[in-house]
C-alpha positions as CSV (number, residue, x, y, z in Angstrom):
1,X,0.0,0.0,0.0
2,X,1.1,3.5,-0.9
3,X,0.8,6.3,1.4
4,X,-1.5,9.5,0.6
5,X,-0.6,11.7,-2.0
6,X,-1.9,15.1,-3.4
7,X,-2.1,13.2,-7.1
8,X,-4.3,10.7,-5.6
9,X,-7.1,13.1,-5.1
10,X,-7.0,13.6,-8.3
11,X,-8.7,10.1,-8.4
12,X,-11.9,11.2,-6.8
13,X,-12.0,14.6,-7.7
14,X,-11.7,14.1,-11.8
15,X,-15.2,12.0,-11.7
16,X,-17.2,14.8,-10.1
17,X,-15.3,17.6,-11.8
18,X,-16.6,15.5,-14.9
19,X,-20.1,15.0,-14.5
20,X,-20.3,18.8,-13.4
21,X,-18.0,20.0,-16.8
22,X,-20.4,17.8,-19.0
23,X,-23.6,18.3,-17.3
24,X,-23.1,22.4,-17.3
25,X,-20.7,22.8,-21.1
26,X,-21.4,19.6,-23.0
27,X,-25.0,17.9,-22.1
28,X,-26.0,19.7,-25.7
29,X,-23.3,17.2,-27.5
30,X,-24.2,14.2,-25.9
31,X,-27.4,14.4,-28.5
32,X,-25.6,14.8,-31.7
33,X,-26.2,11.6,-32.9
34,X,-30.1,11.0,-32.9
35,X,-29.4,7.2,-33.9
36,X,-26.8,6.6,-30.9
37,X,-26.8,9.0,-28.4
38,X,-24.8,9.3,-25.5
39,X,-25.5,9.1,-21.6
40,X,-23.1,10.1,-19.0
41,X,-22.6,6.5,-18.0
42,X,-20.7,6.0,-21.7
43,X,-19.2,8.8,-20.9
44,X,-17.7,7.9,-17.5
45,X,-16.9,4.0,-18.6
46,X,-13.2,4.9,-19.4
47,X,-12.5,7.1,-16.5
48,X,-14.1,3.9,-14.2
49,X,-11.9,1.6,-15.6
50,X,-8.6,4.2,-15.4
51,X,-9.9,5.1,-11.9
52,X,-10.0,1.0,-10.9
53,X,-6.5,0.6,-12.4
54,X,-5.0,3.3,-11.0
55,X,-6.8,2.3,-7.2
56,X,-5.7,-1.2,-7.5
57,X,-2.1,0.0,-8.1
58,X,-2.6,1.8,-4.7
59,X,-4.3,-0.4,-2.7
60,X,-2.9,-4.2,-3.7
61,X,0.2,-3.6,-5.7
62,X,-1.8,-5.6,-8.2
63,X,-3.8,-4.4,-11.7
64,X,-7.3,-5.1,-11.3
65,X,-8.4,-4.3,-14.7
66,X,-8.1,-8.0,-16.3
67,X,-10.5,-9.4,-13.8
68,X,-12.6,-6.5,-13.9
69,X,-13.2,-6.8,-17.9
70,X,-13.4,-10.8,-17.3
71,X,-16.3,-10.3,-14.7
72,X,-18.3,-7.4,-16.6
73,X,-17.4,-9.3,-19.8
74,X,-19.5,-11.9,-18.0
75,X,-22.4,-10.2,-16.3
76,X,-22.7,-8.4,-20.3
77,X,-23.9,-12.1,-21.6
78,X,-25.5,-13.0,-19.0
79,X,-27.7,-9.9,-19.8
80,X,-27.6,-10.3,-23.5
81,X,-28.6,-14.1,-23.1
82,X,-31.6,-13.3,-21.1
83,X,-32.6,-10.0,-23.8
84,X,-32.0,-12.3,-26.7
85,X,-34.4,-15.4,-25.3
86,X,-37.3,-12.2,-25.5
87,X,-37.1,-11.0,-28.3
88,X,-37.8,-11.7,-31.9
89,X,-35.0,-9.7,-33.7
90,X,-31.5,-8.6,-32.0
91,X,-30.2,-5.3,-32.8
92,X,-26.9,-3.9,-31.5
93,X,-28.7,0.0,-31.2
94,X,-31.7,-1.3,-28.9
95,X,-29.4,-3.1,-26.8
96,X,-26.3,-1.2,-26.5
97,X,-28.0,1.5,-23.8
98,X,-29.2,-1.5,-21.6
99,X,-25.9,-2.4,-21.4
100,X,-24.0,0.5,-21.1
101,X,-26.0,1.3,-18.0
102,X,-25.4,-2.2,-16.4
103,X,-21.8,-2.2,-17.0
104,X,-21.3,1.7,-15.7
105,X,-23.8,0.2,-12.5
106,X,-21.2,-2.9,-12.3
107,X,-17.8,-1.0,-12.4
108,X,-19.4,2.2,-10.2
109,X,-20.0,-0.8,-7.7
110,X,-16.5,-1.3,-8.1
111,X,-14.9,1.8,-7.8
112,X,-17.2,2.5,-5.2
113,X,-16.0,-0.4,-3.0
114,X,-12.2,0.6,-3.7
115,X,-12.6,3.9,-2.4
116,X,-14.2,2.6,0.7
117,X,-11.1,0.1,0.6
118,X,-8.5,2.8,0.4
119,X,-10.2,5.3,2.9
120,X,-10.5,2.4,5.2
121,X,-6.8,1.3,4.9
122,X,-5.3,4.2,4.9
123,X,-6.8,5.5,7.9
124,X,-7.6,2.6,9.8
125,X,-5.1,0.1,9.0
């Protein structure tokens, strides 16, 4: 374990600093593409998974990301095994928002738990 830097708030700052940037400057561009649009949870995805790397660095000495991709990669077709059996034609487009939002819930779970790791490690243990 690493002790507590000034960098590593960076960690948990840059998610809210986001949401706030794109919610207040960007929300308008999140709509450009009437076929696909956007949602903040597609938008966040990459900075979960840079946000889990970096924490797993910190708290285990260890990268997390392969098992987080292998997990998600699983809970994803488990999802798109149960959408398939109900429906009559499969489209990437109707399914891709279902899944982005189940895979931001998944690695938000994630990041979530880590932070609670690191707080709790680095000021209890």
């Amino acid at each position: 374990m690493y002790p507590f830097s000034l960098s590593e708030l960076m960690i948990y700052i840059t998610p809210i600093l986001m949401v706030y940037l794109i919610q207040k400057y960007f929300k308008e561009y999140l709509k450009i593409f009437k076929e696909w649009p956007l949602t903040m949870a597609i938008i966040l995805i990459p900075l979960w998974v840079t946000s889990i790397y970096l924490l797993g660095w910190l708290i285990f000495d260890y990268n997390l990301v392969p098992f987080i991709l292998f997990f998600s990669c699983f809970i994803l077709v488990l999802q798109l095994y149960d959408y398939v059996r109900r429906i009559d034609h499969f489209t990437f487009k109707n399914y891709y928002l279902m899944a982005s939002k189940l895979l931001f819930q998944h690695l938000s779970a994630f990041f979530l738990g880590l932070v609670i790791l690191r707080f709790f490690t680095y000021f209890v243990g």
